[in-house]
C-alpha positions as CSV (number, residue, x, y, z in Angstrom):
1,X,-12.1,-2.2,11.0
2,X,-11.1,0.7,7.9
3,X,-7.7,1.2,10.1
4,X,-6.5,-2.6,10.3
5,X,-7.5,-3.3,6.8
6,X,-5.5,-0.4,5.9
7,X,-2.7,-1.9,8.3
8,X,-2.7,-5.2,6.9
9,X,-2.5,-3.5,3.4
10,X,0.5,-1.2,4.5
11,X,2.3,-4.8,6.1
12,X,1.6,-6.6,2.9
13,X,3.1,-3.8,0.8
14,X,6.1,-3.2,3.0
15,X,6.8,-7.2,2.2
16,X,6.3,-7.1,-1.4
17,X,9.2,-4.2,-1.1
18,X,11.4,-6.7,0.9
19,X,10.8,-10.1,-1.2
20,X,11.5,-8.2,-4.6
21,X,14.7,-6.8,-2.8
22,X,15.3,-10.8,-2.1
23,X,14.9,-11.8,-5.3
24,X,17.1,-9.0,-6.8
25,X,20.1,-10.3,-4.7
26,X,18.9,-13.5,-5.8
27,X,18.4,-13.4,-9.5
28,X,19.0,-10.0,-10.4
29,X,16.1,-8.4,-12.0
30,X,13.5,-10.3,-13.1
31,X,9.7,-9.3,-14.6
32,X,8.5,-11.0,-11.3
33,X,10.7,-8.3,-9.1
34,X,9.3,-5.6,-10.9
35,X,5.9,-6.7,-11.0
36,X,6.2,-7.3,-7.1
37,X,7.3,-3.6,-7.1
38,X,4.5,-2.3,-8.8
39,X,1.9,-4.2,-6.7
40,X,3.3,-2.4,-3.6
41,X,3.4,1.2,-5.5
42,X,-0.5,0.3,-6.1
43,X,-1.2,-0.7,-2.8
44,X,0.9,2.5,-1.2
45,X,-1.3,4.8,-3.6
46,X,-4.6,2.9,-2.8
47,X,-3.5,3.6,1.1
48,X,-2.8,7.6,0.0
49,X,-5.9,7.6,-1.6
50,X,-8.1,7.3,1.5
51,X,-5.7,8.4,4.3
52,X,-4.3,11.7,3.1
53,X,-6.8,14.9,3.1
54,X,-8.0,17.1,1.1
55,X,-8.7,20.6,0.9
56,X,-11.4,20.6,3.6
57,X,-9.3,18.6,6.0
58,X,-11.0,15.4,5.5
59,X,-10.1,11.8,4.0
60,X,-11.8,8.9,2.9
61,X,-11.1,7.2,6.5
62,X,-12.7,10.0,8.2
63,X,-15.4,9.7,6.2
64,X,-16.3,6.5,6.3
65,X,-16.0,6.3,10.6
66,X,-18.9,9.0,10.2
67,X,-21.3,6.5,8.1
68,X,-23.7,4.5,10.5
């Protein structure tokens, strides 16, 4: 459930990427453009957060698949 809820979060911030791309060729650049590009830089962190390891070799996903 972890990986598609990090799937859906990857997707959502891949799309926030292209509509402020849009809306740059659009309207130039706009507070809403740059707020849409900050929300995906948020959601790519939150994503790097629990995916990427640490020292030991484990992540936050890994983690949470051993919880019962």
């Amino acid at each position: 459930m972890l990986n598609a809820i990090l799937s859906v979060a990857m997707l959502s911030a891949f799309l926030l990427l292209y509509g402020a791309g849009k809306r740059w060729r659009r309207d130039g650049a706009s507070q809403q453009m740059w707020l849409m590009v900050a929300a995906a830089l948020v959601i790519f962190a939150n994503v790097a957060i629990w995916v990427v390891p640490d020292e030991k070799g484990q992540s936050l996903v890994t983690g949470a698949a051993d919880m019962p």
